[in-house]
C-alpha positions as CSV (number, residue, x, y, z in Angstrom):
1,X,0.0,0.0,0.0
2,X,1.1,3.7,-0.9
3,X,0.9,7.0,0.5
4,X,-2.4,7.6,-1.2
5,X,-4.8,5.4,1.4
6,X,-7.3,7.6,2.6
7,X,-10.3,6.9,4.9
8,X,-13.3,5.0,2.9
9,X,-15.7,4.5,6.1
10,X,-16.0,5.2,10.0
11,X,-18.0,4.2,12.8
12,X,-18.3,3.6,16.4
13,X,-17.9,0.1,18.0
14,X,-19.3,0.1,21.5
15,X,-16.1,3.1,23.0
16,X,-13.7,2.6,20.1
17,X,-13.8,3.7,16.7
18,X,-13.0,1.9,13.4
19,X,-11.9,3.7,10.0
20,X,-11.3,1.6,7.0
21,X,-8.5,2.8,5.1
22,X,-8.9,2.3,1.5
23,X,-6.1,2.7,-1.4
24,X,-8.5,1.7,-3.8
25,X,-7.6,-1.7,-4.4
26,X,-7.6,-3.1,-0.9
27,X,-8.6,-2.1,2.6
28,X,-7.0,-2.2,6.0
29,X,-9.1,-1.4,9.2
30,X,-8.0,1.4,11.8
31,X,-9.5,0.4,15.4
32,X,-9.2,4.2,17.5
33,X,-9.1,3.2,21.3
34,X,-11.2,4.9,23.9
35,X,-8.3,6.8,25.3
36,X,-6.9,7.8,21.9
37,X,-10.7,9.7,21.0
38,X,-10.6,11.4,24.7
39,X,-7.2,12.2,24.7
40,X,-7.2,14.5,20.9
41,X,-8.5,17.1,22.5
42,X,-9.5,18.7,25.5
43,X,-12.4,18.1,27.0
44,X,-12.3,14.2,26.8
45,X,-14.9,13.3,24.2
46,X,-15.7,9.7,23.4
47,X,-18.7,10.1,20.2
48,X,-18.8,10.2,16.2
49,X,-18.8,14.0,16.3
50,X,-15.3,13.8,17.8
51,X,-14.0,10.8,15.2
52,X,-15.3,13.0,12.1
53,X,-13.4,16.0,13.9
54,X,-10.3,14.2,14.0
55,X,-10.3,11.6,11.4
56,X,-7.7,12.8,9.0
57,X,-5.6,13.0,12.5
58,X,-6.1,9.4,12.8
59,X,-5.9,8.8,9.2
60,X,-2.1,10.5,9.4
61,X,-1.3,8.3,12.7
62,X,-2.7,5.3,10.7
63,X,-0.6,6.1,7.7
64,X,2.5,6.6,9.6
65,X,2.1,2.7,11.0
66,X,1.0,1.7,8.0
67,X,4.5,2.3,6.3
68,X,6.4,1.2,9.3
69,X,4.4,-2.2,9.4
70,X,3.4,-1.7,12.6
71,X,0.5,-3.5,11.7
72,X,-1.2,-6.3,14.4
73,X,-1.2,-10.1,13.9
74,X,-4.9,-9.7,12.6
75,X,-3.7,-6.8,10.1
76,X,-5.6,-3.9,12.4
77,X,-3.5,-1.0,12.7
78,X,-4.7,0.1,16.7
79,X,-4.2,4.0,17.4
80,X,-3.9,4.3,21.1
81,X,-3.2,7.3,23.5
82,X,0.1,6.9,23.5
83,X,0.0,7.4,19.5
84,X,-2.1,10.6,20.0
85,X,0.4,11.8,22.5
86,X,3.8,11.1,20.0
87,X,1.7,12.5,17.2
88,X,1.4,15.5,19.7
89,X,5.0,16.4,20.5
90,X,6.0,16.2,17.0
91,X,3.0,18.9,15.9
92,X,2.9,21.2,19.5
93,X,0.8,23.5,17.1
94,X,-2.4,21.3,17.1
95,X,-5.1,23.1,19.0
96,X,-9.0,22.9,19.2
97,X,-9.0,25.1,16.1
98,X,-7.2,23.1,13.9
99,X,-9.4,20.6,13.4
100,X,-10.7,19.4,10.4
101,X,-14.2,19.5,9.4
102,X,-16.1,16.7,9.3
103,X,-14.5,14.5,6.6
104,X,-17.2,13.3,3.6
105,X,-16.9,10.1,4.4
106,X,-19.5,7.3,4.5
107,X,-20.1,5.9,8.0
């Protein structure tokens, strides 16, 4: 898979969240822990509204593991808090305003 996988679809499941990833010829699913959707942004948020906010975030995060093949045995890549908090310290910038709209993505 390239650099051009992009998120296809997104919903909750039960606290997490899964994104399917999607280079057009195959798929990889992206499960978003609990603590990675509260920790993006402050205050902790745990819903859909706060997965569209931030899904091209995780989308970057997943991409990142993606090409390091930090990929699970099952071929999930999980984004955890401690993702959100690397991803963090390497763009201090991020703040509540630099969110993304909500992606046009199906859910």
């Amino acid at each position: 898979m390239g650099s051009t996988i992009t998120p296809l679809k997104y919903h909750m499941v039960g606290q997490d969240a899964l994104i399917i990833m999607s280079d057009g010829r195959c798929s990889r699913p992206v499960q978003v822990t609990h603590d990675a959707l509260t920790d993006i942004q402050s205050p902790a948020c745990c819903d859909a509204s706060r997965l569209a906010q931030y899904l091209e975030f995780f989308a970057e995060m997943a991409l990142k593991k993606i090409e390091k093949e930090a990929i699970a045995f099952d071929g999930r890549i999980w984004i955890t808090a401690d993702d959100v908090r690397a991803w963090r310290s390497l763009h201090p910038g991020m703040t509540e305003n630099t969110a993304t709209s909500p992606a046009p993505v199906q859910q």
